[in-house]
C-alpha positions as CSV (number, residue, x, y, z in Angstrom):
1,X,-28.1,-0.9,-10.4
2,X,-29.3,-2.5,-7.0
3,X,-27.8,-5.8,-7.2
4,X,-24.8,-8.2,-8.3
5,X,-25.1,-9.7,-11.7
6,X,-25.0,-13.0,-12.3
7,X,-22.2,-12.9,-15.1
8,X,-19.5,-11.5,-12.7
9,X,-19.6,-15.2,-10.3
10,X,-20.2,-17.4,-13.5
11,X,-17.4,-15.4,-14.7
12,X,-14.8,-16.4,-11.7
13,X,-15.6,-19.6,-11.6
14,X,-14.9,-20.8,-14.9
15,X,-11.9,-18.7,-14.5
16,X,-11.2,-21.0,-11.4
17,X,-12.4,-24.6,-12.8
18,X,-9.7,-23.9,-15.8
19,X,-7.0,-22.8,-13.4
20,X,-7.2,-25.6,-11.2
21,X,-7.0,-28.0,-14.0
22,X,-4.0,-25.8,-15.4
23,X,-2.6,-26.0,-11.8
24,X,-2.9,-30.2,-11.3
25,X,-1.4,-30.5,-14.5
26,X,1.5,-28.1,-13.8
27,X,2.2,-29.6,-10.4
28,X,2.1,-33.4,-12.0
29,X,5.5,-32.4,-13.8
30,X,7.2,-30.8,-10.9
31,X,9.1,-31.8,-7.6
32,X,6.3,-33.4,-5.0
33,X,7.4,-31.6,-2.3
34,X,6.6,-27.8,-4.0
35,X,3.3,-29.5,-5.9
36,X,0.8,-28.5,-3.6
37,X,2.2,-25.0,-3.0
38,X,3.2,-24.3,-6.5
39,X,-0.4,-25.2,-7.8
40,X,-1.7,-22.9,-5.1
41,X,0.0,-20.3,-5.9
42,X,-0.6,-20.4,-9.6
43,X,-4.4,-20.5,-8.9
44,X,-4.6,-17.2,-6.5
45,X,-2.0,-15.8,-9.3
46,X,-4.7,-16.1,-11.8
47,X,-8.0,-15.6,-9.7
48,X,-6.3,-12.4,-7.9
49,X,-7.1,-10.3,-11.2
50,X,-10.5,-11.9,-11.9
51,X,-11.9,-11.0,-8.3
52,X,-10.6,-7.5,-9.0
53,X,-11.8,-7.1,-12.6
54,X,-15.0,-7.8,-11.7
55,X,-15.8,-5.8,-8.6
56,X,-14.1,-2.7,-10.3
57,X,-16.9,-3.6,-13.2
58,X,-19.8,-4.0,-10.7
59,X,-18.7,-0.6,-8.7
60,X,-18.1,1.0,-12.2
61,X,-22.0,0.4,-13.0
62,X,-22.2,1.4,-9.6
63,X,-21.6,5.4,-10.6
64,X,-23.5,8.0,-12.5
65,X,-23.0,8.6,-15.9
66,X,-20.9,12.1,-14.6
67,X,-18.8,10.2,-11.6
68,X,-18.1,7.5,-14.3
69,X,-16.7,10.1,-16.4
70,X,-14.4,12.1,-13.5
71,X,-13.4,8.3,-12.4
72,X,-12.5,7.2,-16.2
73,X,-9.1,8.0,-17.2
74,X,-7.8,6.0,-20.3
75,X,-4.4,3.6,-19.6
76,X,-2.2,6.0,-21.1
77,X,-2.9,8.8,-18.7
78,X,0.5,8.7,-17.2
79,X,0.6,11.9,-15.6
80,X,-2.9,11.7,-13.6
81,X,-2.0,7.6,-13.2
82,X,1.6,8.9,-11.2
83,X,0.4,12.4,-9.6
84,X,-0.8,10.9,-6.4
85,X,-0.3,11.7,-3.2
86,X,-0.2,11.1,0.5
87,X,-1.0,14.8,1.8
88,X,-4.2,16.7,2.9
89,X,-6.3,17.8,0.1
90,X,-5.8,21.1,0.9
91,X,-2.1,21.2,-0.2
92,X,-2.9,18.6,-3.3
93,X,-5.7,18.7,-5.4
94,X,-7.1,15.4,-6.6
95,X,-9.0,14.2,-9.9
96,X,-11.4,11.2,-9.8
97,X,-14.4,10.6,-8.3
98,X,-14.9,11.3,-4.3
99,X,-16.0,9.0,-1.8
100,X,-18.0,12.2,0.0
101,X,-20.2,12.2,-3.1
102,X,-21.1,8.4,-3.1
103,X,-24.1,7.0,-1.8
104,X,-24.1,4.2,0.2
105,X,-25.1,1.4,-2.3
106,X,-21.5,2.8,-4.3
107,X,-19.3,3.0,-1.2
108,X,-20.3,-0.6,-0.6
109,X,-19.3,-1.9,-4.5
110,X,-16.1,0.4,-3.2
111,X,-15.3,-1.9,0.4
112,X,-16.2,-5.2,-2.4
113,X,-13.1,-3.7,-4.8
114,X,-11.0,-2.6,-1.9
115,X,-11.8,-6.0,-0.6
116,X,-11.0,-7.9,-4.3
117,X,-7.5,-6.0,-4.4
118,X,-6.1,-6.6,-0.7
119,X,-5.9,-9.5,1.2
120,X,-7.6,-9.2,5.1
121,X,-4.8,-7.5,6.8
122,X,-4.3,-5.4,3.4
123,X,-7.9,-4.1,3.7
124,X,-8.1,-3.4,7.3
125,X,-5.2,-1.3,7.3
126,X,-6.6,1.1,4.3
127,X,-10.1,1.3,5.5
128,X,-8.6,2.3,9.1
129,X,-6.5,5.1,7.6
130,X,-9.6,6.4,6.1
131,X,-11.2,6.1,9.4
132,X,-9.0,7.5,11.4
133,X,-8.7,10.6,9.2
134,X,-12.5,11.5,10.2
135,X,-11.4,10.9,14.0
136,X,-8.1,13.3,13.3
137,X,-10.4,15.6,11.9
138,X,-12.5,15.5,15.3
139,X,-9.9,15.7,17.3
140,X,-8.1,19.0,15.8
141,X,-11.6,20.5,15.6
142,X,-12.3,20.1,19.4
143,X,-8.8,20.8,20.3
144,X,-8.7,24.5,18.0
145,X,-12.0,25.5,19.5
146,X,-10.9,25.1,23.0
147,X,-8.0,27.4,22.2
148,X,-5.4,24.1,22.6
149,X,-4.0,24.7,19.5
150,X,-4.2,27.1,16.6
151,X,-4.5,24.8,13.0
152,X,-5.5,26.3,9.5
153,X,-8.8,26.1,9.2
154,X,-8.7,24.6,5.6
155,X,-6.4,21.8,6.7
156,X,-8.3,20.9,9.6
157,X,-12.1,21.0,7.1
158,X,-9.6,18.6,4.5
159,X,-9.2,16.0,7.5
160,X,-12.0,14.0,6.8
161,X,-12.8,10.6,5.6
162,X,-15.3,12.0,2.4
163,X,-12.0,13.2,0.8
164,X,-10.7,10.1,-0.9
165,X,-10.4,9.8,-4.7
166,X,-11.4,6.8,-7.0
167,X,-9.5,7.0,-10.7
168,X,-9.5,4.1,-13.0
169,X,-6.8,3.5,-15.9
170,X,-8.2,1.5,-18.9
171,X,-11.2,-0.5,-19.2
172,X,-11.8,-3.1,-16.7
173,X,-12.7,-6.3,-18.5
174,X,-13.2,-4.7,-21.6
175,X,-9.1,-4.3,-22.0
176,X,-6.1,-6.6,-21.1
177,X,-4.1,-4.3,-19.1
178,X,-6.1,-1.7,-16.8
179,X,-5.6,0.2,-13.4
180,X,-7.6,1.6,-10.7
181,X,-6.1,3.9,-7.4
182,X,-7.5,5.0,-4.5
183,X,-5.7,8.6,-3.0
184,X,-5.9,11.0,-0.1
185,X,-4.7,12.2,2.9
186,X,-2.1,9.3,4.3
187,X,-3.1,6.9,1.5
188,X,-2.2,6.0,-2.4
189,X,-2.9,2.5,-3.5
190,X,-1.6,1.6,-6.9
191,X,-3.6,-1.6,-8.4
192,X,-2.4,-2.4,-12.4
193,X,-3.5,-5.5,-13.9
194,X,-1.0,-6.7,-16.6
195,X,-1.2,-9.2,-19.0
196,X,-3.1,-10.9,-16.3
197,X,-0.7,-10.1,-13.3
198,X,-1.4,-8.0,-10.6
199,X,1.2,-5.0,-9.1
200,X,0.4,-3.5,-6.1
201,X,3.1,-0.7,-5.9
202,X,3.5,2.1,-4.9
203,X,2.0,1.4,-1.7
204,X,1.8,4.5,0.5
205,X,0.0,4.5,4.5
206,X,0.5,6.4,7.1
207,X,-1.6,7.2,10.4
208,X,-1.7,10.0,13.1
209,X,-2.3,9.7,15.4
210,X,-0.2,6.1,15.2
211,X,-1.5,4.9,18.1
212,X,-5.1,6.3,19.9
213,X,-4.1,7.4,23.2
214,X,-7.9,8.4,24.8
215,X,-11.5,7.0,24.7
216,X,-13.1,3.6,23.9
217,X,-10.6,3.4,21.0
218,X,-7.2,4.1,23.0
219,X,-4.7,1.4,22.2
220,X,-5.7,1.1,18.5
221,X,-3.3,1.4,15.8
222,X,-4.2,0.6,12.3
223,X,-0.5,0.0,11.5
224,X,0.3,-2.1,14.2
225,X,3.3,-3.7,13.1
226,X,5.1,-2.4,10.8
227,X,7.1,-0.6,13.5
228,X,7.3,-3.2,16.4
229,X,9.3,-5.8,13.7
230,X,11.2,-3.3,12.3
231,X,12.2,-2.2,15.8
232,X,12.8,-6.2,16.3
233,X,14.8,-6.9,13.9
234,X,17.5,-3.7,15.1
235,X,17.3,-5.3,18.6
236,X,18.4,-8.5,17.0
237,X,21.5,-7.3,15.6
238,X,24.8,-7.2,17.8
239,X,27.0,-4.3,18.2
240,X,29.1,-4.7,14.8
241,X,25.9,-5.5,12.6
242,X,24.0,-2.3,14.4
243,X,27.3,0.0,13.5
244,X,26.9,-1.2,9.7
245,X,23.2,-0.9,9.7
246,X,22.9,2.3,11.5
247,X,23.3,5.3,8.8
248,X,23.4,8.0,11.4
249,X,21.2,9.8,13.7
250,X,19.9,12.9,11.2
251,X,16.3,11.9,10.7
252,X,14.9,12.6,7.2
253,X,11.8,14.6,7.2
254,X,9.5,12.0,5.2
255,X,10.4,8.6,3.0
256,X,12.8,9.2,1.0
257,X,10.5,7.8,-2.2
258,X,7.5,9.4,-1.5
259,X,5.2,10.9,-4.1
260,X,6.8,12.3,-7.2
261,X,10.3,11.0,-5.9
262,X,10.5,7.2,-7.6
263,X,13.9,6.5,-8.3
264,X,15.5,8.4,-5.4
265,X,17.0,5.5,-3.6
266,X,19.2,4.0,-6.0
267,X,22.1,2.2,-4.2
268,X,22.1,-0.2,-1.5
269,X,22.8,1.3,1.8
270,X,22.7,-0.2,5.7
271,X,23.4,-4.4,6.6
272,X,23.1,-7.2,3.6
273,X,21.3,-9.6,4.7
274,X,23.9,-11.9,3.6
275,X,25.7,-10.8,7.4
276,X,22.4,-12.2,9.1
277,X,22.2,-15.1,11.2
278,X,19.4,-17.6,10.6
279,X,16.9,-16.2,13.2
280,X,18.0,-12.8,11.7
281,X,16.7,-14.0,8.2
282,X,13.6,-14.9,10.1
283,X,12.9,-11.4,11.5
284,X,13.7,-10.1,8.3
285,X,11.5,-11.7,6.0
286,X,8.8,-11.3,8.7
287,X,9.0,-7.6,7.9
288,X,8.6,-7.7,4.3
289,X,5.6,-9.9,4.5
290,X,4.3,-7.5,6.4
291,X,4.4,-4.8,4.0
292,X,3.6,-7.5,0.8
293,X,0.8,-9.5,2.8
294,X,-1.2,-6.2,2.2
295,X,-2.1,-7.4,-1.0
296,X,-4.6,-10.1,-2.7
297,X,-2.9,-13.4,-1.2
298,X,-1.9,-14.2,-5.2
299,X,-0.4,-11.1,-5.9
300,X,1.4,-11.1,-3.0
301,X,2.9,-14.6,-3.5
302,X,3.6,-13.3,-7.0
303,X,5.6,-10.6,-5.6
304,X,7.0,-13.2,-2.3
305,X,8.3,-15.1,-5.1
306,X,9.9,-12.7,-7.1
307,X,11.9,-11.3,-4.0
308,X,12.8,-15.2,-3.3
309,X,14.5,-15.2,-6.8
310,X,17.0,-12.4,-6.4
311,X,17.9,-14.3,-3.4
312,X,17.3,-13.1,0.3
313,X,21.2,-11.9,0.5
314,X,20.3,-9.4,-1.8
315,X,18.4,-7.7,0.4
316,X,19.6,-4.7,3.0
317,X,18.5,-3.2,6.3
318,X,19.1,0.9,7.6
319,X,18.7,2.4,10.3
320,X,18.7,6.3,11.3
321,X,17.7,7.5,14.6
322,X,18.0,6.4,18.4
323,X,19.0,2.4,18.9
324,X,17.6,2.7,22.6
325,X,14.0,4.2,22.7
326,X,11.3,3.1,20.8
327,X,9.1,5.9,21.7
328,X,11.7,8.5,19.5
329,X,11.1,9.3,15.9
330,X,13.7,7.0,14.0
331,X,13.7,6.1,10.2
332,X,14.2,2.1,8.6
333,X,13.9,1.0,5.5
334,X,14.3,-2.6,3.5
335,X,15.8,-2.3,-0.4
336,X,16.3,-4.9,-2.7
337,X,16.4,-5.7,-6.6
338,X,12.4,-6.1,-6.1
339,X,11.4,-4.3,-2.9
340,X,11.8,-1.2,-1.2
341,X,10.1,-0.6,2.1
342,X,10.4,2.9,3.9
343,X,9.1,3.6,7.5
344,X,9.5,6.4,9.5
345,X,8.1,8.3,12.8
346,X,7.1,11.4,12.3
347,X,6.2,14.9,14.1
348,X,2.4,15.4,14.6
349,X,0.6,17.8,12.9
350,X,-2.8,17.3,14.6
351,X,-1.7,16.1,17.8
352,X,0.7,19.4,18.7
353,X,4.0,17.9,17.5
354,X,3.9,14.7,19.2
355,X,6.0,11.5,17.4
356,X,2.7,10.1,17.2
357,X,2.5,10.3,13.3
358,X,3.8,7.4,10.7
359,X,4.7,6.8,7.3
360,X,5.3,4.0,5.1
361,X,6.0,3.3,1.4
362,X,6.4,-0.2,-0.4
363,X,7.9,0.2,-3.6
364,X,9.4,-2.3,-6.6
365,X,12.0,-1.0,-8.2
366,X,11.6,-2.5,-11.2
367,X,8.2,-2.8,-11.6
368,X,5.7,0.2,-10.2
369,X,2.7,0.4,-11.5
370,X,3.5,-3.3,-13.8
371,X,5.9,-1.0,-15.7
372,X,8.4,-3.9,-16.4
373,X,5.7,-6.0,-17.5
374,X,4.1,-3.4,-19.9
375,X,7.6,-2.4,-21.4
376,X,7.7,1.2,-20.2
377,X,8.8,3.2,-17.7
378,X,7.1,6.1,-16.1
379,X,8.2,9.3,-14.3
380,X,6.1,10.9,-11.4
381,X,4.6,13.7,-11.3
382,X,3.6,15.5,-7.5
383,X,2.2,19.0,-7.9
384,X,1.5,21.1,-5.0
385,X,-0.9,23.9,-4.2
């Protein structure tokens, strides 16, 4: 298949024409003030999952009869849908179809479904840790033949940006509730369309190095912010808000709710927000857009909203790690009824132990992978080498 068919567009905008009917009527009943946004949002809500059903369709044709079949997993597959992970693929194999054996028509139909399922920021950010994995491999390459340092061989060969995995959950367009993922090293991205909703969680990106420090890249950092405003927000808080925010100075090793480890963070820990000043709310909430603007703009209003219903007091901020240098490893993370954000610096592996290395996880609680809108619950499964 060389080209787009015509059924997919026709498709979306019917989809659209009946939404923004559905939309003017909705908003004609409602306060004036909210009209405008409240339409919007219901029409992104609705077109999110069209846009993605339909490039997952046109990159499914994409695929030979045999990648189809590695890629194809059927909805119920809960064990290959939660066994992702976030490490090299020499330490965890992967199942699905591999971006190193695409050609380039089908790594295009991928960027167009990456594209569908994120919003700009969203898609930049996962196509940069893909990136910058090929650049890491370079990097540790050069630096173990010169003698700089000594890396195992098959970790340094699984550095590379051909080792990503596509897996799809259901039927795109052919079955109401359906998933797709994309895993490898420093990246999982969970997509489930449910009963015509989108969840985009769990979330996991990381980067090393963080920040390019040589060359005609230096200064790049394909998570640029998600440290800075958390760091922001700390320097915000006065000396009794830091003391109940601050959990300590023991670092954790990783996030806490990595792969296999949903469910570990079950109470509330750190500063309610309910102790936060107005511009404090500010900084706050500027934070978790960040991590939920990663997402298709209606999915991640879907998901804005729901965190606006359990009320922004319900939300808390830790700390672990040094208050007074921002070049340290330290650990944050924000947990609500809907939303739990983890971030942390991390030692290098490539780079010779530098904290030059981050991760980051955005979780719902109540609703990975849709699982509260699909009445079930799952359990995750991480399996090493």
């Amino acid at each position: 298949m060389n080209g787009r068919s015509a059924a997919g567009p026709r498709r979306i905008m019917s989809t659209l024409q009946g939404v923004v009917v559905a939309g003017l009527l909705a908003a004609c009943g409602g306060e004036a003030e909210a009209r405008p946004a409240r339409a919007g949002v219901a029409i992104e809500a609705e077109l999110s999952p069209a846009r993605m059903t339909e490039a997952a369709r046109e990159f499914l044709a994409s695929l030979s009869p045999a990648q189809r079949a590695a890629a194809q997993f059927p909805f119920e597959a809960d064990t290959a849908r939660t066994s992702w992970s976030n490490l090299p693929a020499s330490i965890v194999a992967r199942s699905g179809a591999r971006i190193g054996d695409f050609t380039d028509l089908q790594r295009r139909r991928l960027h167009d479904l990456l594209r569908a399922s994120t919003s700009s920021q969203g898609y930049q950010k996962m196509a940069g840790v893909v990136r910058l994995d090929e650049m890491l491999h370079e990097e540790a390459t050069a630096a173990v033949a010169s003698g700089e340092r000594r890396l195992p061989s098959d970790l340094v060969e699984s550095w590379t940006s051909a080792n990503y995995w596509i897996s799809f959950f259901g039927r795109p367009g052919e079955e109401a509730n359906w998933g797709w993922q994309i895993s490898g090293h420093h990246l999982a991205a969970n997509f489930t369309v449910a009963d015509g909703r989108i969840s985009f969680t769990p979330l996991f990106l990381g980067a090393e190095p963080h920040e390019i420090l040589h060359g005609l890249d230096a200064g790049w950092r394909v998570l640029a912010n998600e440290g800075e405003r958390g760091w922001r927000l700390l320097q915000a808080l006065d000396g009794d808000q830091r003391a109940r925010a601050v959990l300590g100075e023991d670092i954790p090793r990783d996030v806490l709710t990595g792969p296999g480890r949903k469910g570990n963070l079950n109470a509330f820990a750190g500063l309610p927000a309910s102790a936060l000043s107005e511009t404090q709310h500010a900084l706050l909430w500027e934070l978790v857009e960040e991590y939920v603007a990663n997402a298709d703009h209606g999915a991640a209003e879907t998901q804005l909203e729901k965190i606006r219903a359990d009320g922004l007091d319900a939300l808390h901020f830790a700390w672990i790690g040094p208050v007074d240098d921002v070049s340290a490893r330290y650990y944050y993370r924000v947990h609500g009824p809907s939303v739990l954000i983890e971030y942390i610096v991390e030692r290098g592996v490539g780079d010779g132990g530098a904290a030059n290395h981050v991760h980051s996880i955005m979780r719902d609680p109540g609703n990975d992978y849709g699982e509260d809108w699909l009445g079930k619950h799952y359990d995750e499964h991480h399996n090493r080498r």
